[in-house]
Structure formats: structure tokens, C-alpha cells
Legacy VTK file of the C-alpha trace (Angstrom):
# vtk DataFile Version 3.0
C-alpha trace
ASCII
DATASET POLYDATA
POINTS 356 float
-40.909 -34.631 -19.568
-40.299 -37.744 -17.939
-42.583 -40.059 -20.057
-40.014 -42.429 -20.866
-40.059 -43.480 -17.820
-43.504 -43.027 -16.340
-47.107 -43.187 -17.692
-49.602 -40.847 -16.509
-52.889 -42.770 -15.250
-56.298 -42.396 -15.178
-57.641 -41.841 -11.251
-59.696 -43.988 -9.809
-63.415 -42.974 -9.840
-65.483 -42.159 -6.621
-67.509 -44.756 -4.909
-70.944 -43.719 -3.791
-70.359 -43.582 -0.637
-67.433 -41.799 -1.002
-69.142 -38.942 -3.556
-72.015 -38.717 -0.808
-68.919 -38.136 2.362
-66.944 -36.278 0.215
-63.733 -38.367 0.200
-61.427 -39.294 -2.534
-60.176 -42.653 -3.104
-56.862 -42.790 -1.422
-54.616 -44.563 -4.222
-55.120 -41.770 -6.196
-52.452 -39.950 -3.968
-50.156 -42.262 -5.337
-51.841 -42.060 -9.169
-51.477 -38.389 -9.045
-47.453 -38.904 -7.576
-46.752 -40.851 -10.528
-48.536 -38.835 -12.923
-46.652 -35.551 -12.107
-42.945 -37.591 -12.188
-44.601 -38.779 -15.947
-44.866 -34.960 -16.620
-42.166 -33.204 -15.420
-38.492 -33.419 -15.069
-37.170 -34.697 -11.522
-35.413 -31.507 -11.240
-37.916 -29.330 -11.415
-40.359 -31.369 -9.056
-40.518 -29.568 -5.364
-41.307 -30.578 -1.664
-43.846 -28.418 -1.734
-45.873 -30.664 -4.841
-45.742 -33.929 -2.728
-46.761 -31.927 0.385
-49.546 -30.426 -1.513
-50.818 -33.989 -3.080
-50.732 -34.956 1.151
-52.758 -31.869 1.963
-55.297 -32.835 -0.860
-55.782 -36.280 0.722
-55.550 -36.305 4.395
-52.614 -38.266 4.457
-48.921 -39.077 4.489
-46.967 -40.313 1.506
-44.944 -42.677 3.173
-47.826 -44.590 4.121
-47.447 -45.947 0.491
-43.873 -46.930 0.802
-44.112 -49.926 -1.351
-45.224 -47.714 -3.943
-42.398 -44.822 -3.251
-39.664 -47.545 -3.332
-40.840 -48.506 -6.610
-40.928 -45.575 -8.204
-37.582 -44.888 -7.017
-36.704 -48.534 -8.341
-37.973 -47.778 -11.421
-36.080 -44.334 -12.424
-32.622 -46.037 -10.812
-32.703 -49.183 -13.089
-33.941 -46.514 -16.114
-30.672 -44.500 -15.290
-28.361 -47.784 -15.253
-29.775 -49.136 -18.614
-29.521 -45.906 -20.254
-25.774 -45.452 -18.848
-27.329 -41.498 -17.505
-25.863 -41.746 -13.987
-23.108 -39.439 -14.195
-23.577 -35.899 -14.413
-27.754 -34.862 -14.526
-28.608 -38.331 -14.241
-26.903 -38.501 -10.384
-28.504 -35.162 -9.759
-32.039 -36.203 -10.709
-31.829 -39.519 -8.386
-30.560 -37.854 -5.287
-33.573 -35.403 -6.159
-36.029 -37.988 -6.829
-34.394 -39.546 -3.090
-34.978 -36.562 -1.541
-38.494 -36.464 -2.904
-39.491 -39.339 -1.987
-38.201 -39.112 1.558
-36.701 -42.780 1.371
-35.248 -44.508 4.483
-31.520 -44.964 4.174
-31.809 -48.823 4.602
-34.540 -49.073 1.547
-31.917 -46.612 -0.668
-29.482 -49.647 -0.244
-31.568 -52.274 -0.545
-32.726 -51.133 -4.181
-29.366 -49.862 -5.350
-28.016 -53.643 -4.210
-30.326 -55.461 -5.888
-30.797 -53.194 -9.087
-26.838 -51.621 -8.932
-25.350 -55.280 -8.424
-26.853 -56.565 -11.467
-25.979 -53.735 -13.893
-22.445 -53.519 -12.178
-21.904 -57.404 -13.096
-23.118 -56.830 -16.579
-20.539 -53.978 -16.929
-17.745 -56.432 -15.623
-18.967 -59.140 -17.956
-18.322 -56.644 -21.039
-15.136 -55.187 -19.458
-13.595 -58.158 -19.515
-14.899 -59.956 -22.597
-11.214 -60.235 -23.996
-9.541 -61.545 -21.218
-7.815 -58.146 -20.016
-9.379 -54.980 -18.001
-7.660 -51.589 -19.491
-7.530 -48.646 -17.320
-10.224 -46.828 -19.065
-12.319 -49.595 -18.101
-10.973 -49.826 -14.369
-11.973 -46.049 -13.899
-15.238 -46.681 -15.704
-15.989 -49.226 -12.937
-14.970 -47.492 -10.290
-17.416 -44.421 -11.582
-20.665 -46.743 -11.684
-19.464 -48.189 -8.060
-19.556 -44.736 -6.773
-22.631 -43.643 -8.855
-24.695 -46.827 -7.267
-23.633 -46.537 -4.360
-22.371 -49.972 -3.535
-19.620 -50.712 -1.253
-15.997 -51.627 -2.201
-16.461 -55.328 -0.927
-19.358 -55.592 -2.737
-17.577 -54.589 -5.821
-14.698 -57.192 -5.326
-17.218 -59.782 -4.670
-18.539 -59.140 -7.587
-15.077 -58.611 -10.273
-13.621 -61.656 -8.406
-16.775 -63.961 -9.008
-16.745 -62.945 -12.722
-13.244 -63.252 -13.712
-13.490 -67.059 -11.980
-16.465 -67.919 -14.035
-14.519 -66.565 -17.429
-11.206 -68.307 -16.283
-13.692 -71.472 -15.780
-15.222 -71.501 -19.307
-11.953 -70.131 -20.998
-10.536 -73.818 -19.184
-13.543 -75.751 -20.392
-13.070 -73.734 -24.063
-9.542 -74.700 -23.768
-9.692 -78.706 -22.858
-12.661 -79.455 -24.676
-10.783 -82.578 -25.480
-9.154 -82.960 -21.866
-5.800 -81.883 -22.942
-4.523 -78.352 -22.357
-1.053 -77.755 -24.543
2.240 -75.927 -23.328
0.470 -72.847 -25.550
-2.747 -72.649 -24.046
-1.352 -73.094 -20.977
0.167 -69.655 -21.370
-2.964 -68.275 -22.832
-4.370 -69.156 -19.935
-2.102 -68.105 -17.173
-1.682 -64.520 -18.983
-5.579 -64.288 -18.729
-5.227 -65.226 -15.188
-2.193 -62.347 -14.581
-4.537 -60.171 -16.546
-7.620 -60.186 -14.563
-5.461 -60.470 -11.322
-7.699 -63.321 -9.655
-6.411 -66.294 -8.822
-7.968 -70.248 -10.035
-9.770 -71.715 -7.600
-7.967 -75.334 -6.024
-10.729 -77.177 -8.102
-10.067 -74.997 -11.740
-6.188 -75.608 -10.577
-6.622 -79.787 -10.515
-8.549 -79.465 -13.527
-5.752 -77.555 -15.610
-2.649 -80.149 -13.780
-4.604 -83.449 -14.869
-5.266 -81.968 -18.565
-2.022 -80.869 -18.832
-0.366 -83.733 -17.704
-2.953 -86.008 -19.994
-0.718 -83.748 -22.838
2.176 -84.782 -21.771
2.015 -88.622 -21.379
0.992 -88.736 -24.813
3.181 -85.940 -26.507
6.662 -85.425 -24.425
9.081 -88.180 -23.457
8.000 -90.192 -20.787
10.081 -90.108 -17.897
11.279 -93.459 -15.893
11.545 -94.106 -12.082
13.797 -96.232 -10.299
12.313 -99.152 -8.307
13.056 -101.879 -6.072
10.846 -104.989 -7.927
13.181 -106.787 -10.412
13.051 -105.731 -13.855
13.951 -107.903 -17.510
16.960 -106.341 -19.337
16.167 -103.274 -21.159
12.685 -102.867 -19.200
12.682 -99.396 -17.782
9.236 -98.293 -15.052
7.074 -95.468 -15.663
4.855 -96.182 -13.149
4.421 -97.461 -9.451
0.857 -97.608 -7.599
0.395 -98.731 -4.055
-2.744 -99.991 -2.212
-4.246 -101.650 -5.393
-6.747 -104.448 -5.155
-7.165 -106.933 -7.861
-10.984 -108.192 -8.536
-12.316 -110.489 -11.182
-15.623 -111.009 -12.385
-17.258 -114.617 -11.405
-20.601 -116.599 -13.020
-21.073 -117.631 -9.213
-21.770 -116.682 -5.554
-21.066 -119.729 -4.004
-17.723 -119.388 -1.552
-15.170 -121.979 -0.927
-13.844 -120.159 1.807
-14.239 -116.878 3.811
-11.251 -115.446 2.030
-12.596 -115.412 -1.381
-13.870 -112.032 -0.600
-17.609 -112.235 -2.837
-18.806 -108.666 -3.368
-22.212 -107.828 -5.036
-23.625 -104.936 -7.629
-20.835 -103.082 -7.561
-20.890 -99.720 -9.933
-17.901 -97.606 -10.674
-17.938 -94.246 -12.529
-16.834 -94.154 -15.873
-14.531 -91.656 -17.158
-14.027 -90.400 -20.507
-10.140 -89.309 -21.053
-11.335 -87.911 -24.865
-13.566 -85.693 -23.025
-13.724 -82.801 -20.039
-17.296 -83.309 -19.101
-17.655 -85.009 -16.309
-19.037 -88.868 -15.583
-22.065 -89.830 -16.020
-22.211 -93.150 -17.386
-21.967 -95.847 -14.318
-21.308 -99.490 -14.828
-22.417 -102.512 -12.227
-20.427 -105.697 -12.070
-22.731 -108.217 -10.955
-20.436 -110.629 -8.845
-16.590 -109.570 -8.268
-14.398 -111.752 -6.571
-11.020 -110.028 -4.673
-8.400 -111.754 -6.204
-5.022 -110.333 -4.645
-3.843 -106.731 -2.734
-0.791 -105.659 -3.367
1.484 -103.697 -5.773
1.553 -102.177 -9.486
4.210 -101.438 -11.866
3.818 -100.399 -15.125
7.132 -100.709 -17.547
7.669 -100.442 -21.383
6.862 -104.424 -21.870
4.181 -105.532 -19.250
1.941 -104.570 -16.096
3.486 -106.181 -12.888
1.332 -107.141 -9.991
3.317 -107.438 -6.838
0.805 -109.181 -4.400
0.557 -110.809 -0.986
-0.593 -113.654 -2.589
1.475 -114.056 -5.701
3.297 -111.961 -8.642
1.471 -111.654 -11.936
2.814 -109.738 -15.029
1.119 -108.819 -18.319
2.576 -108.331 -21.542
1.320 -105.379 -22.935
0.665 -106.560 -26.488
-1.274 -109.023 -24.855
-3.747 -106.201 -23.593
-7.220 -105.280 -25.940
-8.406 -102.271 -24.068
-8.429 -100.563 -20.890
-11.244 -98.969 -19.560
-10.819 -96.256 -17.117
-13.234 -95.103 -14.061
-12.770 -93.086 -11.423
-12.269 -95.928 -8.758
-9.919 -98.009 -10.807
-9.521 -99.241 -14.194
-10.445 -102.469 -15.954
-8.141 -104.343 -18.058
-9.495 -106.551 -20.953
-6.920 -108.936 -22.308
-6.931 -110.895 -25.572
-6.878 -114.095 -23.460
-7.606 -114.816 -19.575
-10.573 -113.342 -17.355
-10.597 -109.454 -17.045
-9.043 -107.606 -14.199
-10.610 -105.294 -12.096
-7.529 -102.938 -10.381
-9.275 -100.617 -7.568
-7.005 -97.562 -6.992
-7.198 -94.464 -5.353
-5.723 -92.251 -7.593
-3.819 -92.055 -11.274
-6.273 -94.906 -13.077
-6.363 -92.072 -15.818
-2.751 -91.645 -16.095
-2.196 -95.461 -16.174
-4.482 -95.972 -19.366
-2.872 -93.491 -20.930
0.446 -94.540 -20.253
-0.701 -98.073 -21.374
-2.307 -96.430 -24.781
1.268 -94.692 -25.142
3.438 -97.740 -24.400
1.450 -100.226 -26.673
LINES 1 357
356 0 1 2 3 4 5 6 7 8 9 10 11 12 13 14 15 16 17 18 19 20 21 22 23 24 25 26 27 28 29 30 31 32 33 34 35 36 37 38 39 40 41 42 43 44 45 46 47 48 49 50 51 52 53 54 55 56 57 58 59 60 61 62 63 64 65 66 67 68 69 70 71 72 73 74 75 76 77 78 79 80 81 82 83 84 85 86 87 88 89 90 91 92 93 94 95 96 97 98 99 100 101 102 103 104 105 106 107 108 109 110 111 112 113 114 115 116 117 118 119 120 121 122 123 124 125 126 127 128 129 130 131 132 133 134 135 136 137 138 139 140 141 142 143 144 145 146 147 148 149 150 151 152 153 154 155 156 157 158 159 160 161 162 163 164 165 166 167 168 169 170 171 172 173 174 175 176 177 178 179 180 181 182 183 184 185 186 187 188 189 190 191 192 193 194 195 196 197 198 199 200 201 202 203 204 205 206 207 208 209 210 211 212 213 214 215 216 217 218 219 220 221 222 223 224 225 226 227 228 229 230 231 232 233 234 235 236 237 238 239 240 241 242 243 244 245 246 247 248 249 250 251 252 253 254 255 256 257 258 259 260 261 262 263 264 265 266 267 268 269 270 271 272 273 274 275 276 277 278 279 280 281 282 283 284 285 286 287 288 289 290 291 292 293 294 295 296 297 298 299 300 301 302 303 304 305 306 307 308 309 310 311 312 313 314 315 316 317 318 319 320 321 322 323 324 325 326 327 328 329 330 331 332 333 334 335 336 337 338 339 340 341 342 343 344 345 346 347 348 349 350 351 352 353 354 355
């Protein structure tokens, strides 16, 4: 008996008209189809019952294709959830294929749809520890086979799973945008594991956390560079490119150079955090104040411009504020800067946090 997965149905009644021509309401082909897969087992069903429900009604089954790939639908995704594929299970869908008469390009279609879903869900829970076993490799293979979905397919679908577990085992793992030397390995073993690779993006995400780890936990390492440096002042840093903007009460000019700029926003970052911006701040009125040069040593922030060379101490600094086009550096006296850089703002507030 099949009622677990079918329910017989009344038929529909005769019209008038149809009761004075002696017809039958067509659907009921259908109605009576589904009632005898609701009463008997799939094996024991026979060409000769569908042909005989045709004969009855004047007509062809597969004029009701919707229908036939439905009820096909329907037994497949009752097979899957019920983990009955292998063994009797297969046998009663090929039967119930056979049955039906399906084209070859519908068979696919549904066991796609349906057989990509359950075989995801099966990779979800194979994986669930960060590791795939054997048993659980040949178990996979056996539904791929059983659903009838192709190897590619398959890949597509283990690789796309594995990323998204390596993704939130990263997000699990920075939650406070630092990755340690020991979750590092937790994470790399998960990676050998699974045997997919990080994307470039997940990659750059696991660098800059790690490195955020280091600057404020191993010892920091100096570089050697040509600007002149005070006795016992060593360099940790060296930026290039960076322009130097100040905020101004006015828009007047005194000359073409003063290079005005208007509502300005920059992205914020938070370097406590791995979720990404989304705070901006506006600066009303910013005037460019010099391009040139940055150095960052264990006493002061040097600014090697075009115009002129401006250091300072770094006791004399309150806070820095980080975004993703620059940083912003609020001293205890003297206007704000504004440094614009293309890269490493991050890594220079927290060198400046680390240094203080």
C-alpha cells in the first residue's frame, strides 16, 4: 500500500451534458492514476493498468504530463527524505519511470531539482565536523548514482559547501578580527580535510586578521629607510602616495592650489570587529594640505612632503580613527589630519595603538 505517499480521491461527478452523451470527465483519468499508485505497491502496478485507465477514457496519459511528472516528483523526493533509494526503493522508481512513460529530459529535470537539494543536505551533515570519512565519501557517491546526477554536478555541489563552511568557520574564528597562530592551524587542517581550496577573497580575509594578531602580539619587525632618523628611533612603517587633508570652517580660496574639496565621506572600519563597514562619515570642507611621504617609527609619525616635513610625537596623539580610504589622526593639540592612502590605514592604527 502506497498511502504514505498518495491519497486516493474522490472522482469528479458527471456534468449533465456529459451523463446525457455518455462521457466521463477526463481528469478523472488522472484521479483514478493516482488512486491506484495510493493502493498498491509500485511493483506490483502493470502497463497493462495505465493502458486500461486510457482505454476507459478515450485518451492518452501523457496528455497529462504535468500531472505524470508530478507524481513521479512526488514518490522521488518521498524516497530521498526517507533515505529508501537503495535496494527496493531504486527498483520501485525505475518502475514507477517506466510507468509513467517519462521523457528522458523531464527524468533529469526532476531528479536535478529534487536530487540536488537532498544531495547538498547530505554534504551539509557529512561534513558538519570539518572532515569527510570514507564511509561518508562512499555514502555520497551511492545517492549520486541513486539520483542520477552527474559527477560535475556533484563537485559543484561538495565544492560550494565546503567554501561556505570554510567561510563561517573564518567568520566563527575572527569574530574579533584576529585569527591566532592556533586557529590558523584549525583552519588550514579543515581546509586539507575537505580538500577545497579558500577562495582569493576568504584568503585576504584570513592574511589581514592574522597579521592584525601579530602587530599587536609578536615583535614588531623594523625596516631600513633612507629619511633621517633621531638616535635610537628605529621604522616600522613606510607608505607612499599619501595625501594630507585638514578640515577648514571656510570655502573661500586664496589661491588655486589650496585644493577645497566638498562632502567628502569615507568608510569607517572597525579593527575590533570582522563585519564589514557600514557606518560612513562626511567631512564638510577638507582642504589638501601636502602629498608626499609617511613613516611611522617608535617616537613619532613623519610626513615627508613636497611642500614641507612634519613629524608627530606619538604621545602627542589622542586617537586614530581608521577607514578604508585613509585614517584620521586626532592630536591633543593642532587641527586633525586627514592621511588618504591606498592601502595599510588598518595596519598603521594598529601599529600606532602598539607603539603608544
Amino acid at each position: 500500500m502506497m498511502s504514505a505517499v498518495f491519497e486516493t480521491r474522490r472522482l469528479i461527478a458527471q456534468s449533465f451534458m456529459q451523463r446525457l452523451l455518455g462521457q466521463q470527465p477526463v481528469e478523472n483519468a488522472v484521479i483514478e492514476l493516482n488512486n491506484l499508485l495510493a493502493t498498491q505497491s509500485i511493483l506490483t502496478i502493470k502497463l497493462t493498468d495505465l493502458a486500461a485507465i486510457e482505454q476507459r477514457y478515450g485518451l492518452a496519459l501523457s496528455k497529462f504530463m504535468l500531472n505524470l511528472e508530478e507524481f513521479y516528483a512526488v514518490y522521488f523526493n518521498y524516497q530521498l527524505t526517507n533515505q529508501l533509494l537503495l535496494g527496493d526503493g531504486l527498483a520501485e522508481l525505475n518502475h514507477l519511470r517506466t510507468l509513467l512513460q517519462l521523457p528522458c529530459q523531464s527524468v533529469e529535470m526532476i531528479h536535478n531539482r529534487i536530487g540536488e537539494n537532498a544531495y547538498r543536505q547530505r554534504v551539509e551533515k557529512a561534513i558538519v565536523y570539518g572532515q569527510i570519512t570514507a564511509v561518508d565519501k562512499a555514502a555520497l557517491l551511492d545517492l549520486q548514482v541513486a539520483i542520477s546526477i552527474s559527477s560535475e554536478l556533484a563537485e559543484t555541489i561538495f565544492g560550494d559547501v565546503c567554501r561556505a563552511h570554510l567561510n563561517r568557520l573564518i567568520k566563527q574564528l575572527s569574530a574579533n578580527a584576529r585569527i591566532t597562530p592556533d586557529e590558523e592551524q584549525q583552519l588550514y587542517r579543515t581546509v586539507k580535510n575537505l580538500g577545497v581550496q579558500l577562495s582569493a577573497e576568504a584568503e585576504q580575509e584570513v592574511e589581514r586578521f592574522k597579521r592584525y594578531w601579530a602587530i599587536e602580539n609578536k615583535p614588531l619587525i623594523a625596516i631600513e629607510v633612507a629619511t633621517a632618523l633621531q638616535k635610537s628611533e628605529v621604522c616600522y612603517l613606510h607608505a607612499k602616495g599619501i595625501q594630507w587633508y585638514e578640515e577648514r570652517a571656510t570655502s573661500r580660496r586664496n589661491n588655486y592650489y589650496d585644493h577645497y574639496e566638498f562632502d567628502r565621506s569615507f568608510d569607517l572600519l572597525d579593527l575590533q570587529s570582522n563585519s564589514s563597514p557600514t557606518q560612513r562619515e562626511t567631512f564638510p570642507i577638507i582642504k589638501r594640505i601636502n602629498v608626499g611621504e609617511l613613516y611611522l617609527t617608535n617616537k613619532r609619525l613623519i610626513f615627508e612632503g613636497t611642500e614641507k616635513v612634519t613629524s608627530v610625537k606619538l604621545n602627542t596623539i589622542n586617537t586614530a580613527k581608521v577607514y578604508k580610504q585613509g585614517i584620521s589622526i586626532n592630536k591633543l593639540t593642532g587641527k586633525d589630519m586627514l592621511l588618504l592612502m591606498n592601502r595599510d590605514a588598518d595596519v598603521l592604527a594598529l601599529l600606532i595603538q602598539r607603539l603608544q
